[in-house]
C-alpha positions in Angstrom: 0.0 0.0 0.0 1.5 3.6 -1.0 3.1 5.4 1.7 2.6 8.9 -0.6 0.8 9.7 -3.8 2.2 12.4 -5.8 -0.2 14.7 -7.1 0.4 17.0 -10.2 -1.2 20.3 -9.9 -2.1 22.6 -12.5 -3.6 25.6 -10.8 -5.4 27.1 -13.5 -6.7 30.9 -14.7 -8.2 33.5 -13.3 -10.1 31.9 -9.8 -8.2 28.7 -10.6 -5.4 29.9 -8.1 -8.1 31.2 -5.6 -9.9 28.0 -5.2 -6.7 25.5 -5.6 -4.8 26.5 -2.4 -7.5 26.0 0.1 -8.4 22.9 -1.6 -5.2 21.4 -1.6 -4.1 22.3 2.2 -7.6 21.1 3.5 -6.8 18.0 1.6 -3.1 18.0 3.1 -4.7 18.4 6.5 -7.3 15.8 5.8 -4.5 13.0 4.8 -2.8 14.2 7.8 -4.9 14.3 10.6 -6.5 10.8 8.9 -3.3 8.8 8.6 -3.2 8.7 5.4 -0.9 8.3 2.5 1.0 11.6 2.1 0.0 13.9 -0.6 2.4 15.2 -2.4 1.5 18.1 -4.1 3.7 19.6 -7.1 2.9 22.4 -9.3 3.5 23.1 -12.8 2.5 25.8 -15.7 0.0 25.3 -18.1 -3.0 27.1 -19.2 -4.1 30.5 -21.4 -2.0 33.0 -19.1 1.2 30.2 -19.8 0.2 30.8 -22.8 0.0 34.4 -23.3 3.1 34.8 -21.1 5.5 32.0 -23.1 3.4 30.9 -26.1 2.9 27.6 -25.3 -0.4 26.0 -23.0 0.8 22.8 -21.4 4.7 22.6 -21.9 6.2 19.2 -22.2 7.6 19.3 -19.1 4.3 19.7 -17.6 2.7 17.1 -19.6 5.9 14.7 -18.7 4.6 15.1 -14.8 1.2 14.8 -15.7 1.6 11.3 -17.3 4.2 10.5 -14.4 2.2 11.4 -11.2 -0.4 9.3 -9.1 -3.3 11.6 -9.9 -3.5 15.0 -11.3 -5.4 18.3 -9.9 -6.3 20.4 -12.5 -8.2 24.0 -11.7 -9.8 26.3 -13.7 -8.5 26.7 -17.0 -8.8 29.6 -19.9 -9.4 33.2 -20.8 -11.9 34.4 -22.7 -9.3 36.7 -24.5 -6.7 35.0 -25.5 -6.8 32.3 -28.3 -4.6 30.3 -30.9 -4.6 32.0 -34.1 -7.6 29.8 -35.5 -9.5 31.5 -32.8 -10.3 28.4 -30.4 -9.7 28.7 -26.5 -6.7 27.5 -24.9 -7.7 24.2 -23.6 -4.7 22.4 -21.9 -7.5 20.0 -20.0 -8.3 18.3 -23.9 -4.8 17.7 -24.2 -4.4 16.1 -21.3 -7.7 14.0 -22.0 -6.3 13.4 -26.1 -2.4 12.5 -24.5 -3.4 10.2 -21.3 -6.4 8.5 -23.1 -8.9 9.9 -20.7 -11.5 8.2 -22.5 -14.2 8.3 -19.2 -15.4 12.1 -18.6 -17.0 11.5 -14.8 -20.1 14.2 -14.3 -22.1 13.4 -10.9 -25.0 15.1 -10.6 -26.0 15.1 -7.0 -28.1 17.6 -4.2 -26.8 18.1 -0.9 -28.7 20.8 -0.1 -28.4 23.7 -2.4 -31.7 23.3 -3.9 -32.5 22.8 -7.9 -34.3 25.1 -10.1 -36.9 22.3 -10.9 -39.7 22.4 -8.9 -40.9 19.1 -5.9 -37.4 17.9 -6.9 -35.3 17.7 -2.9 -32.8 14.7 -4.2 -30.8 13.7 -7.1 -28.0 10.7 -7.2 -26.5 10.2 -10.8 -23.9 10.3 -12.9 -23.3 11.0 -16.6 -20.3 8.9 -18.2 -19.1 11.1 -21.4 -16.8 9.5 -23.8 -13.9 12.6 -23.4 -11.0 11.5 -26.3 -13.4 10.9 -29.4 -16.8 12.0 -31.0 -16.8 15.4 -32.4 -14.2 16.3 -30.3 -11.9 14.0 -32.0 -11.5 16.9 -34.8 -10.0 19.1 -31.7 -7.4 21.4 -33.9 -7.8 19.4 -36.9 -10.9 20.8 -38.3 -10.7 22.6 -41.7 -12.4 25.5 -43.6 -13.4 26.2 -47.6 -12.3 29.6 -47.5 -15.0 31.7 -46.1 -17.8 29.3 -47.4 -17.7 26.2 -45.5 -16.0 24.5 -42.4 -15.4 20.7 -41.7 -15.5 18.9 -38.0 -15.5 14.5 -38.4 -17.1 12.6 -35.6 -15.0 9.5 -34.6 -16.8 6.6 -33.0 -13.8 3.5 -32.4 -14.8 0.1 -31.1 -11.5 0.0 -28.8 -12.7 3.2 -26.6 -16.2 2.3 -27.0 -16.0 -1.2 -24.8 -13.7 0.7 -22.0 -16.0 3.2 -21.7 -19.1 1.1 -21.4 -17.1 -1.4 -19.2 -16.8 1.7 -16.9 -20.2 2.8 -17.4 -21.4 -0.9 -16.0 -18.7 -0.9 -13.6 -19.5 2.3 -11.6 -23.2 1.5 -11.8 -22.3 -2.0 -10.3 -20.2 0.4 -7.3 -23.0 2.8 -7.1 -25.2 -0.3 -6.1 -23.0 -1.6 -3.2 -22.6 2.0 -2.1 -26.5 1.8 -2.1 -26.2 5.1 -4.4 -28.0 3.5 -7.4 -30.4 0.9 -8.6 -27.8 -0.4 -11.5 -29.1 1.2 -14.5 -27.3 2.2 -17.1 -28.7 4.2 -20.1 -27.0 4.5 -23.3 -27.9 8.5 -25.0 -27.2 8.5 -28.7 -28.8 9.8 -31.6 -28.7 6.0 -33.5 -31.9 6.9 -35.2 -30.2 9.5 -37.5 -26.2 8.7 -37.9 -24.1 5.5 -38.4 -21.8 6.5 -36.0 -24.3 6.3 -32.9 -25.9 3.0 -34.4 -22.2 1.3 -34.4 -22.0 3.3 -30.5 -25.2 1.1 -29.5 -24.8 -1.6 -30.8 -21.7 -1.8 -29.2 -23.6 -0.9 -26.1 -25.8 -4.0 -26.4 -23.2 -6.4 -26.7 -20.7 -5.3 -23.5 -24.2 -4.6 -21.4 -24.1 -9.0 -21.9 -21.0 -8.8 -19.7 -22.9 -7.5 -16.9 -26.3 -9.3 -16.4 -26.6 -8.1 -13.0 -27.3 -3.8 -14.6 -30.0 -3.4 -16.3 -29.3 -1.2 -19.5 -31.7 0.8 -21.9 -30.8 3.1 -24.6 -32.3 6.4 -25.3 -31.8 9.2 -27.8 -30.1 12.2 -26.8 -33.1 14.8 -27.7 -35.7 13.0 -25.5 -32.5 12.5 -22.3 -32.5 16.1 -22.5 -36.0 16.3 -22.1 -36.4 13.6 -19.4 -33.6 15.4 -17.5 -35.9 18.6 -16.4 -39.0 16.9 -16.6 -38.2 13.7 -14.7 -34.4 13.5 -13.5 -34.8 10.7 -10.9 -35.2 7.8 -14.0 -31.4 8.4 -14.0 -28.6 6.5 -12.4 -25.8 6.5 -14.6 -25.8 7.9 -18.1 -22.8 7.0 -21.0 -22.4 9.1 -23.8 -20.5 10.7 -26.5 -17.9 13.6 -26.2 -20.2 16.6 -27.9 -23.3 15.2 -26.1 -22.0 14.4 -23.1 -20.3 18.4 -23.1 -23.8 19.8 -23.1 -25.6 17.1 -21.3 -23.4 17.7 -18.3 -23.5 21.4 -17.9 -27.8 20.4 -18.3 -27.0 18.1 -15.1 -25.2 21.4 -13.4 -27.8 23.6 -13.9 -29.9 21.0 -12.2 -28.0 20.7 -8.9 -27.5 24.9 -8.8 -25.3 25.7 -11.2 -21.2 24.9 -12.2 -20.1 26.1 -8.8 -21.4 22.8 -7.4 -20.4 20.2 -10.2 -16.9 18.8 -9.7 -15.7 16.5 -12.9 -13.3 14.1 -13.4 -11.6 12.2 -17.0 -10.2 8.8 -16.2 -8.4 6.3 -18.1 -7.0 2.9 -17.5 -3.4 4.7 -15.9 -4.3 8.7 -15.6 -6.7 10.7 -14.2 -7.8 14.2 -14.0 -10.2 16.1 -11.4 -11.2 19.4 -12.2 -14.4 21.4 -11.3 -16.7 21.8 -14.7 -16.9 26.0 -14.2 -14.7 28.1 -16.2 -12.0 30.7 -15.1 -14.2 34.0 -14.0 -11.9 35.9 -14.6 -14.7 38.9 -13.9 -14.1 37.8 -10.6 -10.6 36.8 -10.0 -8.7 38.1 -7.2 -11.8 39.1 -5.3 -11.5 36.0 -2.7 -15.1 35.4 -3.6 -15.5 32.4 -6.3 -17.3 29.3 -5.0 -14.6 26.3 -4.3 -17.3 23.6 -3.6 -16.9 21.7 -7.4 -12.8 22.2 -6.5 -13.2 20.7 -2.8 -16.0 17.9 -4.6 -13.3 17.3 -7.5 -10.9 16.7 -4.6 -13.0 14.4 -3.1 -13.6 12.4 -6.2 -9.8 12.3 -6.4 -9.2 10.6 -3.1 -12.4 7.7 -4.0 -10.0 7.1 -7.3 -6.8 6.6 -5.4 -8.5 4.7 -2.9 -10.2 2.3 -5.5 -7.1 2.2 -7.8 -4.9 1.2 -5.1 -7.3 -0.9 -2.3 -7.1 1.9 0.7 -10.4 2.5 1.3 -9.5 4.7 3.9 -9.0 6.9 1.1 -12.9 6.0 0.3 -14.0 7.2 3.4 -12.0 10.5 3.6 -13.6 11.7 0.2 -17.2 10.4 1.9 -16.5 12.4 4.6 -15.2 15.4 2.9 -18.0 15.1 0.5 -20.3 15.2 3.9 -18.5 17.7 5.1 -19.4 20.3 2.2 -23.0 19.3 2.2 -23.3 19.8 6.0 -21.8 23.8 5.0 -24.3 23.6 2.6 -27.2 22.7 4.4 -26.1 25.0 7.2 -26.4 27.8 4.9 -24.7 30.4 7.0 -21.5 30.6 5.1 -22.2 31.1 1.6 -20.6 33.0 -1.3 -22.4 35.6 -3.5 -23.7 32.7 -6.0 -25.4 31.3 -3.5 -26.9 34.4 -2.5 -24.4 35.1 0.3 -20.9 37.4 1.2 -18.6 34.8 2.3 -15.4 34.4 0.9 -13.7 31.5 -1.0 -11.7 31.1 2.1 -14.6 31.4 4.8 -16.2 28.3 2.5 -13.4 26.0 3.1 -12.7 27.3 6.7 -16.1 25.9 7.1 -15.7 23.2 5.5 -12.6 22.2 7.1 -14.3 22.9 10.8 -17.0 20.2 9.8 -14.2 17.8 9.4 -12.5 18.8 12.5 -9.6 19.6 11.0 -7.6 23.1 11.9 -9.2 25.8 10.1 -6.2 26.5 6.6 -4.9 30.1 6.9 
C-alpha cells in the first residue's frame, strides 16, 4: 500500500489559483490528521496565461509530470481573450484527456442541499459517463475551412474506446449499487436513429451490457435524455455518452444541482486521471476572494475515492465520503455562503467551514 501519492497540480486561470490553495491544504490536512498516505503536491505551468506569457499552454515538461504522477489536480483553465490563431480557446484539459487517453469524462450530478431550479425535486443521485477523447471532439485542432464558405469537423466513434468506456459505465453503476447510491441502470444517450456513428456506438452498447447481467441497461436518444432530465431527473442512475453530447448534457445536469459552482468532474483512463471542477475561469471575478470552491473541494473528493479504489485503501474512500459530507453539511447549514449562493462569504470562509466540519484546523 502507497506510503505517498504524488499529485500534479495545475492551478489554473483566473479563480483557478483562488480556489486550488485552500483545496489542496484542506486536503493535506485531511491525509494528515487521517493517517493517510501523504500527498504530495507539485505544481507546474500550463494554461491560457502560460500561454499568453511563453506561447505555449501545457509545456512538455508539464505534460511529462502529468503522465508520471499518481493523480493529477487540474483548476480552472482559460481566458476568454486569449486564443490560438484559428480562434479556439486554450484548452490544456483536452490535451491532457487526447495524450493520457482519458476516455471516461466522470459528471455526478448530486443535491446536498443547495436546492435545484426544478420544482418538488429535494434529491438527485446520478452520474453521466461522457466518452472525453473521441466523437466530435476527436477533430480538436484538426478541423478545416473552404475559404469563407464552408467548415469541416469528423465525428469519430472506435470500437476500442467504445468497450472501455461502457465497461466503466457498467462498472461504476455495479459500485454505485454496493454504495447503495444507485439501482444499476445504465442508459445508453445516442442519436442511433439518424447517424451510423451512434448506431455502431449502441450496438456496441448491447453487446458489452451482456458482460454484466446483474445492470440493467436501456438506450435512449439524446433529444428526449434532454427532455427527461428537467422533466423527470430521478429515471437516471448513470448515463454513458459521446464527447459533444456528453459536453452539453453535463453542464444540463449542473444547472440542475445549482449551477457549475457545485459540479466537480473528473476524466479517467486505465493509468491517468484528472479532477477538475466543470466552471470556467471567472476571470470577472478573479482576485476578489469570492469564487465558489465547492466543485474544486468535490473534485478533490472524487480524487481521493480514485486513489482509494485504484490502489485498495479505502480509507481513502472514506476520507472523500466524509469530505463530501462535510461540504454538504456547510451547505445545508447555509450560514457561510458566497455571492452565488446568495451570500458574502469568501472562498476562504467556505473552506474554513468546510474544514471545521471535518474537524480539521481551520487553513490560513
Amino acid at each position: 500500500m502507497a506510503g505517498r501519492f504524488n499529485i500534479c497540480v495545475f492551478d489554473g486561470d483566473g479563480i483557478g489559483p483562488e480556489i486550488m490553495a485552500p483545496t489542496i491544504e484542506l486536503l493535506g490536512a485531511l491525509s494528515a490528521a487521517r493517517g493517510l498516505p501523504t500527498l504530495a503536491f507539485a505544481h507546474h505551468p500550463a494554461g491560457a496565461g502560460h500561454y499568453r506569457d511563453h506561447g505555449e499552454a501545457l509545456p512538455a515538461a508539464s505534460m511529462q509530470a502529468a503522465a508520471a504522477a499518481d493523480a493529477i489536480l487540474l483548476s480552472a483553465m482559460g481566458l476568454p481573450e486569449v486564443r490560438y490563431p484559428d480562434g479556439t480557446e486554450i484548452s490544456p484539459q483536452i490535451e491532457l484527456r487526447m495524450a493520457l487517453g482519458l476516455y471516461a469524462g466522470v459528471r455526478p450530478v448530486l443535491l446536498f442541499g443547495q436546492g435545484t431550479p426544478l420544482a418538488g425535486i429535494d434529491a438527485l443521485d446520478f452520474v453521466i459517463v461522457r466518452e472525453s477523447t473521441e466523437g466530435l471532439f476527436a477533430s480538436h485542432g484538426k478541423g478545416s475551412r473552404d475559404g469563407d464558405t464552408a467548415a469541416h469537423e469528423t465525428l469519430t466513434i472506435t470500437r476500442e474506446t467504445s468497450e472501455k468506456l461502457f465497461d466503466f459505465a457498467f462498472r461504476l453503476a455495479r459500485r454505485r449499487v454496493a454504495l447503495g447510491r444507485g439501482p444499476g441502470l445504465v442508459h445508453c444517450v445516442d442519436k442511433a436513429n439518424v447517424f451510423q456513428a451512434f448506431a455502431f456506438f449502441r450496438k456496441i452498447f448491447h453487446e458489452r451490457a451482456a458482460r454484466f447481467p446483474d445492470i440493467q441497461a436501456k438506450t435512449t436518444y439524446v433529444d428526449a435524455a434532454a427532455l427527461w432530465l428537467v422533466e423527470r431527473p430521478t429515471m437516471f442512475d448513470v448515463m454513458v455518452t459521446e464527447n459533444m453530447f456528453g459536453d452539453i448534457l453535463s453542464d444540463l445536469g449542473a444547472g440542475l444541482m445549482g449551477g457549475l459552482g457545485f459540479a466537480p468532474s473528473a476524466d479517467i483512463g486505465d493509468q491517468n486521471a484528472v479532477f477538475q471542477p466543470c466552471h470556467g475561469s471567472a476571470p470577472d471575478i478573479a482576485g476578489r476572494g469570492i469564487a465558489n470552491p465547492i466543485a474544486m473541494l468535490l473534485s478533490g473528493a472524487m480524487m481521493l475515492e480514485w486513489l482509494a479504489e485504484r490502489h485498495g485503501d479505502e480509507r481513502l474512500t472514506a476520507a472523500g465520503e466524509d469530505l463530501r459530507a462535510a461540504v454538504a453539511a456547510v451547505v445545508r447549514e447555509g450560514r457561510v455562503r458566497t455571492p452565488d449562493m446568495g451570500g458574502s462569504a469568501g472562498t476562504a470562509d467556505v473552506c474554513a467551514a468546510v474544514a471545521a466540519a471535518l474537524g480539521l484546523a481551520v487553513p490560513a
